[in-house]
Residue frames as qw, qx, qy, qz and C-alpha x, y, z in Angstrom:
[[0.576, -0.018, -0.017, -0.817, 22.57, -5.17, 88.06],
 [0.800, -0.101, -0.492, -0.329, 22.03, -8.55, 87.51],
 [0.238, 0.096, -0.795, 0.550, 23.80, -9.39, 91.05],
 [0.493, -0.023, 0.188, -0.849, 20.29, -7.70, 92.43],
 [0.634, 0.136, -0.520, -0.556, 18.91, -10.45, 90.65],
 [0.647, 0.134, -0.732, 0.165, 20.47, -13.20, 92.11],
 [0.131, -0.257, 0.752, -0.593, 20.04, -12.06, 96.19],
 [0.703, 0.007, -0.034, -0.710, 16.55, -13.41, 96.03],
 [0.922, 0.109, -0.322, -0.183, 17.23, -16.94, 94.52],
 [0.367, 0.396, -0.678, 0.499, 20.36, -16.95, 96.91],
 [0.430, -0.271, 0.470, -0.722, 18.15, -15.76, 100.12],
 [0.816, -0.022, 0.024, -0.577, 15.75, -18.83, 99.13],
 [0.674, 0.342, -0.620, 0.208, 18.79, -21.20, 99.20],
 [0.109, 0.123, -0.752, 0.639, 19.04, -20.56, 103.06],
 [0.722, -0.115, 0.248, -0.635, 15.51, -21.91, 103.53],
 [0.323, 0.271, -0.875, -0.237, 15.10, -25.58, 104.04],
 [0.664, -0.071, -0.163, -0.726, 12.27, -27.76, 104.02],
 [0.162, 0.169, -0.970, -0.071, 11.21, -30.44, 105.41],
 [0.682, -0.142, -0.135, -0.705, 8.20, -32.43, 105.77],
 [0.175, -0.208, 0.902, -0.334, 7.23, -34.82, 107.97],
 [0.499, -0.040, -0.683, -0.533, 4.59, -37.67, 106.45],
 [0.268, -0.325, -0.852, 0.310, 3.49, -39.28, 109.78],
 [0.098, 0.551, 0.468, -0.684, 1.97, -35.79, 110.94],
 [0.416, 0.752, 0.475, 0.187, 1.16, -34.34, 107.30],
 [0.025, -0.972, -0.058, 0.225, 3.11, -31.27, 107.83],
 [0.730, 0.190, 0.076, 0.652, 5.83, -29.36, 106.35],
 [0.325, -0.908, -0.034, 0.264, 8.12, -26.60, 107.81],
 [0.649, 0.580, -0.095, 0.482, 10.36, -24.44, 106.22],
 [0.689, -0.613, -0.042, 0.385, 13.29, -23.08, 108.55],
 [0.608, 0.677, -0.078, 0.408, 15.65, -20.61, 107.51],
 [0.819, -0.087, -0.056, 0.564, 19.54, -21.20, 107.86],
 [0.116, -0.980, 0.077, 0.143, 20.74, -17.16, 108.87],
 [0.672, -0.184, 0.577, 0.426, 24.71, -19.30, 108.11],
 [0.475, 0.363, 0.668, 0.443, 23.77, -20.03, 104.80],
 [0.207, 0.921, 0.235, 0.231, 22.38, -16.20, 103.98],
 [0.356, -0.874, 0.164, 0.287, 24.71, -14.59, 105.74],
 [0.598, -0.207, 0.651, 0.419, 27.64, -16.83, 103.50],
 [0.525, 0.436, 0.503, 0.531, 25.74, -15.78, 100.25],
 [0.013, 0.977, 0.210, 0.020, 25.62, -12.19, 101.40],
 [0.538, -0.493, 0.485, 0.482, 29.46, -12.46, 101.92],
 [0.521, -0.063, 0.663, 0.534, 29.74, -14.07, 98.35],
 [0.230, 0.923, 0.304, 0.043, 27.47, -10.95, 96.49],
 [0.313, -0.914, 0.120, 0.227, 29.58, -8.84, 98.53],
 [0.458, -0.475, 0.520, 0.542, 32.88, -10.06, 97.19],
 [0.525, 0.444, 0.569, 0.452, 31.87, -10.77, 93.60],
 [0.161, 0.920, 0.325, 0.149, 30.37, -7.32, 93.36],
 [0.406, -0.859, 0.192, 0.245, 33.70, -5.85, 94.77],
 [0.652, -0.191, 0.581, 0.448, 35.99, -7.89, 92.48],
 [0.473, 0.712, 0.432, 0.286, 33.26, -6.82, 89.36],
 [0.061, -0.983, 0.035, 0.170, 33.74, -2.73, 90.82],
 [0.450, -0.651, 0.366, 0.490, 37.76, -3.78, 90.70],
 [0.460, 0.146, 0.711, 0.511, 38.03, -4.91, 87.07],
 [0.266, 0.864, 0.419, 0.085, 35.82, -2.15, 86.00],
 [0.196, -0.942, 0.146, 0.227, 38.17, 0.31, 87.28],
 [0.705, -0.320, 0.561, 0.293, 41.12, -1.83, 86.15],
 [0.442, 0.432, 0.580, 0.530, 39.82, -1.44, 82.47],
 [0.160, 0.959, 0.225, 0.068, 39.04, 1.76, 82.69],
 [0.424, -0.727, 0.381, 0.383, 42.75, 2.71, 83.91],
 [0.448, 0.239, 0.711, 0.486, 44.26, 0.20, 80.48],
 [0.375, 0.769, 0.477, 0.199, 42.01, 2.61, 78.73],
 [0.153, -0.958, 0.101, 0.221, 43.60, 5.69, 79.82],
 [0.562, -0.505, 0.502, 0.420, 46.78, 4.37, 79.49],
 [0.649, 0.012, 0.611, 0.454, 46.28, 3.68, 76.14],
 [0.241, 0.925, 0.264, 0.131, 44.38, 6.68, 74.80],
 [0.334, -0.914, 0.104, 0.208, 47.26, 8.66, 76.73],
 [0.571, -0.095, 0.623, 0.526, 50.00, 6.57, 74.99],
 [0.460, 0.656, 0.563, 0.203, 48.05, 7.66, 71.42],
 [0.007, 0.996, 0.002, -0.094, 48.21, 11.20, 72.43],
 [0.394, -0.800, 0.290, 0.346, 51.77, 10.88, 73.18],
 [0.530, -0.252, 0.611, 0.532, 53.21, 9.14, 70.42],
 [0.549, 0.675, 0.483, 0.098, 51.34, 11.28, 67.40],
 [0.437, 0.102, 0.173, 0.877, 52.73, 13.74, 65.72],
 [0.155, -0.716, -0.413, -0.541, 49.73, 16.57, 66.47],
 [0.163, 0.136, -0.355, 0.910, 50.32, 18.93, 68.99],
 [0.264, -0.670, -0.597, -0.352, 47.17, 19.11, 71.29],
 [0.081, 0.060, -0.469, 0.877, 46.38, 22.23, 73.71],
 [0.229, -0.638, -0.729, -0.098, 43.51, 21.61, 75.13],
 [0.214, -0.683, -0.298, 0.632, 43.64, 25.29, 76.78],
 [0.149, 0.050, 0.557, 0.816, 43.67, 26.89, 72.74],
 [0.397, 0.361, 0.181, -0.824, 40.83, 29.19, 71.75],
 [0.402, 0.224, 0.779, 0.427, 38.75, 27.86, 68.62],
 [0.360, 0.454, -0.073, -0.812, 37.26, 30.17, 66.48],
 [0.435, 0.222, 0.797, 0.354, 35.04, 28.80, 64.37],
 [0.000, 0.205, -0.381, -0.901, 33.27, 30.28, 61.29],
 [0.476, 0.480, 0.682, -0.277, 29.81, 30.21, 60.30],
 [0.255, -0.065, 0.718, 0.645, 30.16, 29.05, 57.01],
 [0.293, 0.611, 0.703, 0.215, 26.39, 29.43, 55.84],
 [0.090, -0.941, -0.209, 0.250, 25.97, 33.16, 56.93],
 [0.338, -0.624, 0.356, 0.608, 29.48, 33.63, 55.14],
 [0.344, 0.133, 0.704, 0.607, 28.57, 32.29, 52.04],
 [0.159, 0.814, 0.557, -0.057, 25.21, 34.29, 51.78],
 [0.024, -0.850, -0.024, 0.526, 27.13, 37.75, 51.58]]
Protein backbone atom coordinates (compact mmCIF):
# COMPACT_ATOMS: atom_id res chain seq x y z
CA UNK A 1 0.00 0.00 0.00
CA UNK A 2 2.41 2.38 0.72
CA UNK A 3 4.25 1.56 -2.78
CA UNK A 4 0.88 3.48 -4.22
CA UNK A 5 2.25 6.14 -2.30
CA UNK A 6 5.44 6.51 -3.63
CA UNK A 7 4.41 6.35 -7.76
CA UNK A 8 3.47 9.97 -7.50
CA UNK A 9 6.68 11.41 -5.83
CA UNK A 10 8.59 8.95 -8.25
CA UNK A 11 6.44 10.17 -11.48
CA UNK A 12 7.51 13.88 -10.33
CA UNK A 13 11.21 12.78 -10.30
CA UNK A 14 10.96 12.35 -14.19
CA UNK A 15 10.03 16.01 -14.57
CA UNK A 16 12.78 18.49 -14.90
CA UNK A 17 12.91 22.07 -14.74
CA UNK A 18 14.52 24.53 -16.00
CA UNK A 19 14.40 28.14 -16.23
CA UNK A 20 15.85 30.40 -18.31
CA UNK A 21 16.57 34.15 -16.62
CA UNK A 22 17.36 36.11 -19.85
CA UNK A 23 13.69 35.35 -21.18
CA UNK A 24 11.91 35.03 -17.61
CA UNK A 25 10.57 31.69 -18.30
CA UNK A 26 10.54 28.32 -16.93
CA UNK A 27 9.68 24.90 -18.55
CA UNK A 28 9.17 21.77 -17.09
CA UNK A 29 9.85 18.67 -19.50
CA UNK A 30 9.18 15.28 -18.61
CA UNK A 31 11.94 12.48 -18.96
CA UNK A 32 9.39 9.20 -20.18
CA UNK A 33 13.42 7.18 -19.36
CA UNK A 34 13.35 8.24 -16.00
CA UNK A 35 9.40 7.13 -15.36
CA UNK A 36 9.51 4.36 -17.21
CA UNK A 37 12.95 3.20 -14.90
CA UNK A 38 10.88 4.02 -11.69
CA UNK A 39 7.94 2.07 -13.00
CA UNK A 40 10.41 -0.88 -13.55
CA UNK A 41 11.75 -0.30 -9.90
CA UNK A 42 7.84 -0.33 -8.18
CA UNK A 43 7.42 -3.19 -10.34
CA UNK A 44 10.28 -5.23 -8.97
CA UNK A 45 10.14 -4.12 -5.34
CA UNK A 46 6.47 -4.90 -5.26
CA UNK A 47 7.25 -8.42 -6.76
CA UNK A 48 10.17 -9.18 -4.40
CA UNK A 49 7.60 -7.69 -1.31
CA UNK A 50 4.61 -10.40 -2.97
CA UNK A 51 7.79 -13.06 -2.83
CA UNK A 52 8.74 -12.76 0.84
CA UNK A 53 5.18 -12.60 1.79
CA UNK A 54 4.59 -15.90 0.38
CA UNK A 55 8.01 -17.10 1.58
CA UNK A 56 6.81 -16.39 5.26
CA UNK A 57 3.77 -17.61 4.88
CA UNK A 58 5.19 -21.14 3.58
CA UNK A 59 7.99 -21.03 7.12
CA UNK A 60 4.66 -20.66 8.77
CA UNK A 61 3.12 -23.70 7.51
CA UNK A 62 6.04 -25.54 7.88
CA UNK A 63 6.19 -24.84 11.27
CA UNK A 64 2.60 -25.10 12.47
CA UNK A 65 2.73 -28.52 10.43
CA UNK A 66 5.97 -29.59 12.24
CA UNK A 67 3.83 -28.77 15.78
CA UNK A 68 1.07 -30.92 14.59
CA UNK A 69 3.43 -33.60 13.83
CA UNK A 70 5.59 -33.86 16.65
CA UNK A 71 2.66 -33.69 19.58
CA UNK A 72 1.41 -36.31 21.13
CA UNK A 73 -2.60 -35.49 20.27
CA UNK A 74 -4.10 -37.24 17.63
CA UNK A 75 -6.00 -34.70 15.35
CA UNK A 76 -8.91 -35.79 12.79
CA UNK A 77 -10.03 -33.04 11.43
CA UNK A 78 -12.89 -35.23 9.60
CA UNK A 79 -14.31 -36.32 13.56
CA UNK A 80 -17.86 -35.39 14.45
CA UNK A 81 -18.10 -33.03 17.67
CA UNK A 82 -20.92 -33.24 19.71
CA UNK A 83 -21.16 -30.72 21.90
CA UNK A 84 -23.51 -30.24 24.92
CA UNK A 85 -25.49 -27.42 25.94
CA UNK A 86 -24.46 -27.15 29.29
CA UNK A 87 -27.00 -24.35 30.46
CA UNK A 88 -30.25 -26.13 29.20
CA UNK A 89 -28.65 -29.32 30.93
CA UNK A 90 -28.19 -27.91 34.10
CA UNK A 91 -31.78 -26.36 34.30
CA UNK A 92 -33.48 -29.93 34.31
Amino acid sequence: MRILFAIPILLLGACQVSKDDANGTTSVTYNSDVAENAAADIGNTAENIGADIANDVQRTGDKIQNKVDNTDVDVNANADVKTENTAAHNAH
